[in-house]
TORKOL-4160 file (C-alpha; in steps of 0.2 Angstrom, whole numbers, padded with zeros to 4 digits, m for minus):
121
<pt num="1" X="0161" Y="0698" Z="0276"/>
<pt num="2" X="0165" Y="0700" Z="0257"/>
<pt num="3" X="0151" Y="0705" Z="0245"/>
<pt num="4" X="0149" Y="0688" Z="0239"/>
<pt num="5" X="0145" Y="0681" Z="0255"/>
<pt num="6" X="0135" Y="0695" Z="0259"/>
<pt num="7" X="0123" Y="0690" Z="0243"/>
<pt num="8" X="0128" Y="0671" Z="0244"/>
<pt num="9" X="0118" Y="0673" Z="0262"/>
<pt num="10" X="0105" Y="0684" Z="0256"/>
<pt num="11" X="0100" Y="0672" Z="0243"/>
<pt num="12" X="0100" Y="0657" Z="0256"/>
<pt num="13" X="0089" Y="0668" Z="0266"/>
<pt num="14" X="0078" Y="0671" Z="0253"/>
<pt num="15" X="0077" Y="0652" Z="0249"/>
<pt num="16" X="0073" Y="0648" Z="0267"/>
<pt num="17" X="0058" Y="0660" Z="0266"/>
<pt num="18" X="0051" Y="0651" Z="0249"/>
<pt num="19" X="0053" Y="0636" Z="0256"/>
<pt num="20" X="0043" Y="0641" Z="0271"/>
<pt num="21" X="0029" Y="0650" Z="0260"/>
<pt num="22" X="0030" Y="0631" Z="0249"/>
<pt num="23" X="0025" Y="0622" Z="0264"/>
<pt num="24" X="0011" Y="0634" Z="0269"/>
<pt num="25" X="0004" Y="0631" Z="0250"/>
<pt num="26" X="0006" Y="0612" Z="0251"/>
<pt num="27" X="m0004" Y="0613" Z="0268"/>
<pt num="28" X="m0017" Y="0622" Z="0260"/>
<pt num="29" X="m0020" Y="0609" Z="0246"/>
<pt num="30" X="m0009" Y="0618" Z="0233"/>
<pt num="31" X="0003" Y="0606" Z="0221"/>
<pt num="32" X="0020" Y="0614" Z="0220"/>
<pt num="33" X="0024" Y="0613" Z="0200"/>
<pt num="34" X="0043" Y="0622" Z="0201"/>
<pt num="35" X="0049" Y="0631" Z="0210"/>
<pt num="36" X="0062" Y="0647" Z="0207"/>
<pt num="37" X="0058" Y="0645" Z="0187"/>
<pt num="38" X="0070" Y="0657" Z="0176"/>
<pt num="39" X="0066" Y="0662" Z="0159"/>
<pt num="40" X="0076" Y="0679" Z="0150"/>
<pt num="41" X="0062" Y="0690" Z="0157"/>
<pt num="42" X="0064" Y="0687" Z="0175"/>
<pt num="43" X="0062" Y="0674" Z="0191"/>
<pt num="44" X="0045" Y="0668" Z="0197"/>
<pt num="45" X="0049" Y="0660" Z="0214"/>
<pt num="46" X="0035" Y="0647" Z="0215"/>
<pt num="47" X="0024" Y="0641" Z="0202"/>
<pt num="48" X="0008" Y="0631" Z="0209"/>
<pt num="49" X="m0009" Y="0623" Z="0206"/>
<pt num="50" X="m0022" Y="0626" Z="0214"/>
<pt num="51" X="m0036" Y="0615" Z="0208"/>
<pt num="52" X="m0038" Y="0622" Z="0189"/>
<pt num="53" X="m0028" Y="0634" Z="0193"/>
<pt num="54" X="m0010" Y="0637" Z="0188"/>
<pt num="55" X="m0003" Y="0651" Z="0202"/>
<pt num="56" X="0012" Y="0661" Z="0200"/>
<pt num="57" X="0018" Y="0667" Z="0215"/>
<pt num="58" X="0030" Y="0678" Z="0221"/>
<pt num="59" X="0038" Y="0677" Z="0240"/>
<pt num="60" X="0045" Y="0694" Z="0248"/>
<pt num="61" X="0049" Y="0694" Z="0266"/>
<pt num="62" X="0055" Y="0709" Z="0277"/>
<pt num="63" X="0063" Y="0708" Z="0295"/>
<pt num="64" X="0058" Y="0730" Z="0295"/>
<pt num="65" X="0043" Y="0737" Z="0290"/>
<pt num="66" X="0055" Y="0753" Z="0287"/>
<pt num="67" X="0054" Y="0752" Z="0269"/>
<pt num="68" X="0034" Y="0745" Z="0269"/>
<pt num="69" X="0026" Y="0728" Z="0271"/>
<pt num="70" X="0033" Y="0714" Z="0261"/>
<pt num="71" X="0017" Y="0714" Z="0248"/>
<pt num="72" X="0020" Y="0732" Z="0245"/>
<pt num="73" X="0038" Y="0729" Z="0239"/>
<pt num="74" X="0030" Y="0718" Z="0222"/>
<pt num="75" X="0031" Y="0735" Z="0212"/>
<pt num="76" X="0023" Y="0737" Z="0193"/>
<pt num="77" X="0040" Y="0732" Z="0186"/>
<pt num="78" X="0042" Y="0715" Z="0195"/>
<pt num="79" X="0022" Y="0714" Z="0192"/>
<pt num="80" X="0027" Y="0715" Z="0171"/>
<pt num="81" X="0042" Y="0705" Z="0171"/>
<pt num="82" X="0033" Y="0691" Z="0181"/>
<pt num="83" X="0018" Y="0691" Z="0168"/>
<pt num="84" X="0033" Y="0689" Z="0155"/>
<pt num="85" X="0039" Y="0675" Z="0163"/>
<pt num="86" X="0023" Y="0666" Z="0167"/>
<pt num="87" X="0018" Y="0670" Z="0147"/>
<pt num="88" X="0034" Y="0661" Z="0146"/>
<pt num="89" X="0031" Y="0647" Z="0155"/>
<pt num="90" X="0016" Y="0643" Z="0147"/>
<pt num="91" X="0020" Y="0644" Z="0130"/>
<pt num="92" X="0034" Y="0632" Z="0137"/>
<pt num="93" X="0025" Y="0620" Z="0145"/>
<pt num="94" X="0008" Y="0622" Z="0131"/>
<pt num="95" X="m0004" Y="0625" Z="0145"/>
<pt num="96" X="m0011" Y="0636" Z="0134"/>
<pt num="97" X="m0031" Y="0636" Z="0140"/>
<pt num="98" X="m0026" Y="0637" Z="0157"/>
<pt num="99" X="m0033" Y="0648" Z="0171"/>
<pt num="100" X="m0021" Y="0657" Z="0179"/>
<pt num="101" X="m0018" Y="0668" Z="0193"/>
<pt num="102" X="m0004" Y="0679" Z="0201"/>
<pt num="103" X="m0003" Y="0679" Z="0219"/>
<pt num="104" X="0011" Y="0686" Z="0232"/>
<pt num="105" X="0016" Y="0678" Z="0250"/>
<pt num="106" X="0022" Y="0690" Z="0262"/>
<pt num="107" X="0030" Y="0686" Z="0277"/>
<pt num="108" X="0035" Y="0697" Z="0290"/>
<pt num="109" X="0040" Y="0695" Z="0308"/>
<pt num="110" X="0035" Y="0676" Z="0308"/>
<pt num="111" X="0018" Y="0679" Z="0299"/>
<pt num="112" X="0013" Y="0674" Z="0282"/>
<pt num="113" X="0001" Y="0684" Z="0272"/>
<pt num="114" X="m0007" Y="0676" Z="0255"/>
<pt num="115" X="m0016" Y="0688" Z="0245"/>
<pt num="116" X="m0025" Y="0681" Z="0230"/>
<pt num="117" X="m0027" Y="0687" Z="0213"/>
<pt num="118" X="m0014" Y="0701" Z="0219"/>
<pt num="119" X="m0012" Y="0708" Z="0200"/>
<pt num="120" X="m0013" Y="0702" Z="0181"/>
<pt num="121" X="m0017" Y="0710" Z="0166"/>
């Protein structure tokens, strides 16, 4: 396998695991607003609501623990390029007063783990 396919399948991967942690929102009452949102500061992978409540959420998934748990991969880097992002999107979409909130889906060996209010500013 060429390095194009190897990242071509690890991207599909990674999709199959967002679309996993999107279904585990919508069962849980959240509204999926968009989903893989770009902006020049970086890549929020799903952008919900959750009552008032607009949630940005970021999906890491591991098949090892060798390198740590998923949630411990979403390091203070990632953490300021996805508050850029979100800033972004708000400005964009002018949900100016809106609350938001920062949370990050981990799934590891077939379980998900949602953990609220995982970081902000």
């Amino acid at each position: 396998m060429n390095y194009t396919q190897e990242v071509n399948q690890t991207k599909n991967i990674g999709r199959q695991f967002e679309e996993e942690a999107r279904d585990f929102l919508m069962e849980k009452g959240y509204q999926i607003l968009t989903m893989n949102y770009h902006s020049r500061f970086g890549e929020i992978d799903i952008i919900a609501q959750d009552d008032d409540t607009i949630v940005f959420i970021e999906v890491k998934y591991r098949s090892s623990d060798k390198f740590g748990h998923p949630v411990e991969t979403v390091d203070f880097a990632k953490q300021q390029r996805i508050l850029e992002t979100a800033k972004f999107y708000i400005m964009k979409t002018e949900n100016h007063n809106a609350a938001c909130r920062f949370d990050v889906i981990g799934i590891f060996k077939g379980e998900i783990e949602h953990i609220e209010n995982a970081f902000g500013e």
